[in-house]
N, C-alpha and C positions, 0 to 999 in steps of 0.2 A: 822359614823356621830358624836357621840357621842365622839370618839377619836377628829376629827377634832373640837370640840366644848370644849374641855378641851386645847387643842392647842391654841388657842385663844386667852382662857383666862391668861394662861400663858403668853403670848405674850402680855397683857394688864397688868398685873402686874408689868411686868418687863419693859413695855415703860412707866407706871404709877409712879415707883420708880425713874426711870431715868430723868422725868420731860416731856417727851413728850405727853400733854395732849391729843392731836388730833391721835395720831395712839391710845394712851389707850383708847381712847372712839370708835374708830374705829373699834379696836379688840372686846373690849367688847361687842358691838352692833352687830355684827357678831357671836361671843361666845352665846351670849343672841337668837336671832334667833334660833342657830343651835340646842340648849337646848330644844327649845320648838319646832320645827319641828320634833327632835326626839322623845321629851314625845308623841307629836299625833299620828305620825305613829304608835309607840310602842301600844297608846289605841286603835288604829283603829284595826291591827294586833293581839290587843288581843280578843276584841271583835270577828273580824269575825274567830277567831280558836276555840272561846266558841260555836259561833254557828255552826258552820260545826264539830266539833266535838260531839254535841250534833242530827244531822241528821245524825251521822253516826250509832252513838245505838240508 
């Protein structure tokens, strides 16, 4: 997710340099989502490994 969220951005950079306001802000708000979809899961995932790893000892 994290790879398709760097994809994106790229993709907004380079429609951004080129003049095309509306796919850069498109990618980016896409980019932007997939950023913070993945930081959650990633806390949620760490969370529930601290705990079941903690009822395991």
């Amino acid at each position: 997710m994290l790879k398709w969220a760097l994809i994106f951005f790229v993709v907004a950079l380079i429609a951004a340099a080129l003049g095309f306001t509306g796919v850069a802000g498109a990618a980016a708000g896409v980019a932007k989502f997939l950023f913070f979809l993945f930081i959650g899961i990633f806390v949620v995932m760490l969370i529930l490994g601290l705990i079941a790893g903690r009822k395991m000892f």
